[in-house]
C-alpha positions in Angstrom: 46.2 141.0 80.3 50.0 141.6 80.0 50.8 138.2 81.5 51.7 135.1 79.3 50.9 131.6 81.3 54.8 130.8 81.9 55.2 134.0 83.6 52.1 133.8 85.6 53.7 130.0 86.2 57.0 131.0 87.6 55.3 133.9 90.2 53.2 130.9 91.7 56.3 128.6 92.0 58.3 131.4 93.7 55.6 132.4 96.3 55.6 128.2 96.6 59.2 127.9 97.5 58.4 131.5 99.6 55.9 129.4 102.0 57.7 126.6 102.0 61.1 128.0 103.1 59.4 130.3 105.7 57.5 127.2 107.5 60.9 125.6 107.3 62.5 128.6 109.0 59.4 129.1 111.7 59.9 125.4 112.7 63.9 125.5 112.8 63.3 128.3 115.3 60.3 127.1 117.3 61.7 123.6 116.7 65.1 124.5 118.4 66.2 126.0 122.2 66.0 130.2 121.4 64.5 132.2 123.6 62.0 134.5 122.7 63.0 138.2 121.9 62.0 140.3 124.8 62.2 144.3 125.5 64.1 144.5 128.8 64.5 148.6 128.9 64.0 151.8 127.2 66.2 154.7 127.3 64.0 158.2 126.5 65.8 160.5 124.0 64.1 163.2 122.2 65.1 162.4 118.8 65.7 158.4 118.9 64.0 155.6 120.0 66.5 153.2 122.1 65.6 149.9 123.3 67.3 147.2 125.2 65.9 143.6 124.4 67.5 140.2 125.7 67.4 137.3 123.2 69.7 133.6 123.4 71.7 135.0 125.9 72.7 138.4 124.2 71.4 141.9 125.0 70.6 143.8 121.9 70.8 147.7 122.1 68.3 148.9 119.3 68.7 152.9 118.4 66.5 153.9 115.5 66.0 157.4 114.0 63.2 157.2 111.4 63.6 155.2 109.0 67.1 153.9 110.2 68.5 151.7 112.8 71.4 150.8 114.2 72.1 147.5 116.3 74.4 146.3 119.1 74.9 142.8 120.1 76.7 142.2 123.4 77.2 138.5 125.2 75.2 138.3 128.4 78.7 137.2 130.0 80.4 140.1 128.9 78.6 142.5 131.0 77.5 142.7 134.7 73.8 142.9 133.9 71.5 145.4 132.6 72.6 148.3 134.2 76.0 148.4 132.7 74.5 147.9 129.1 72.6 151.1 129.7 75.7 152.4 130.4 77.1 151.5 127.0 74.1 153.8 125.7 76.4 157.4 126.5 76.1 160.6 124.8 79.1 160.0 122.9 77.8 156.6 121.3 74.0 158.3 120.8 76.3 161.4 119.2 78.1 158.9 117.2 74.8 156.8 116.0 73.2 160.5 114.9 76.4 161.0 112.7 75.7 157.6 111.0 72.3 158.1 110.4 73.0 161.5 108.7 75.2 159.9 106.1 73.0 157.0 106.0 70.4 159.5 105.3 72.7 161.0 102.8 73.6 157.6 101.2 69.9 156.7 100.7 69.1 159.7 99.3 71.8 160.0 96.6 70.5 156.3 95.7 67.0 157.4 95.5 67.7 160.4 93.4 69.9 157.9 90.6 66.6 155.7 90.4 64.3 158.9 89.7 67.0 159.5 87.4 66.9 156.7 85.2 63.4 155.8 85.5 
């Protein structure tokens, strides 16, 4: 079959530890005082999808383009409220986010292209 016993062994003992560490991790948070993620806004944008979620006292600006994303973390404290953290969200910073994404793009790509490479 391709797979000796040890082998077969060691995958059970790391999907073990897998489980174990996860329930360990879903207690810590459920356990402790976070605040559940929530969506608080979106911002429409032809190209990109841009949301606004609050979480333990932060708001999180997401922008994602495909298969990339980009996150921003601002204190609740450091801002007036919601209104200014859609302000953050200008044309320059959504111009700015496209550029990364492009050579993020390009990044990825020249990675994917060694792999087919050498495989």
């Amino acid at each position: 079959m391709g797979y000796s016993l040890s082998v077969l062994f060691f995958e059970v003992a790391i999907w073990i530890v897998f489980v174990v560490e996860r329930k360990k991790f879903s207690e810590s948070i459920h356990g402790s005082n976070f605040a559940p993620l929530r969506i608080v806004a979106q911002i429409p944008h032809p190209q990109m999808k841009i949301s606004i979620f609050s979480w333990n006292e932060k708001y999180i600006i997401e922008i994602e383009a495909g298969q990339y994303k980009q996150t921003y973390k601002i204190s609740q404290d450091s801002v007036a409220g919601l209104d200014d953290v859609k302000a953050l969200c200008s044309e320059n910073l959504i111009n700015q986010t496209m550029e990364r994404f492009r050579a993020m793009h390009q990044d990825f790509s020249e990675a994917f292209q060694n792999i087919q490479r050498t495989t």
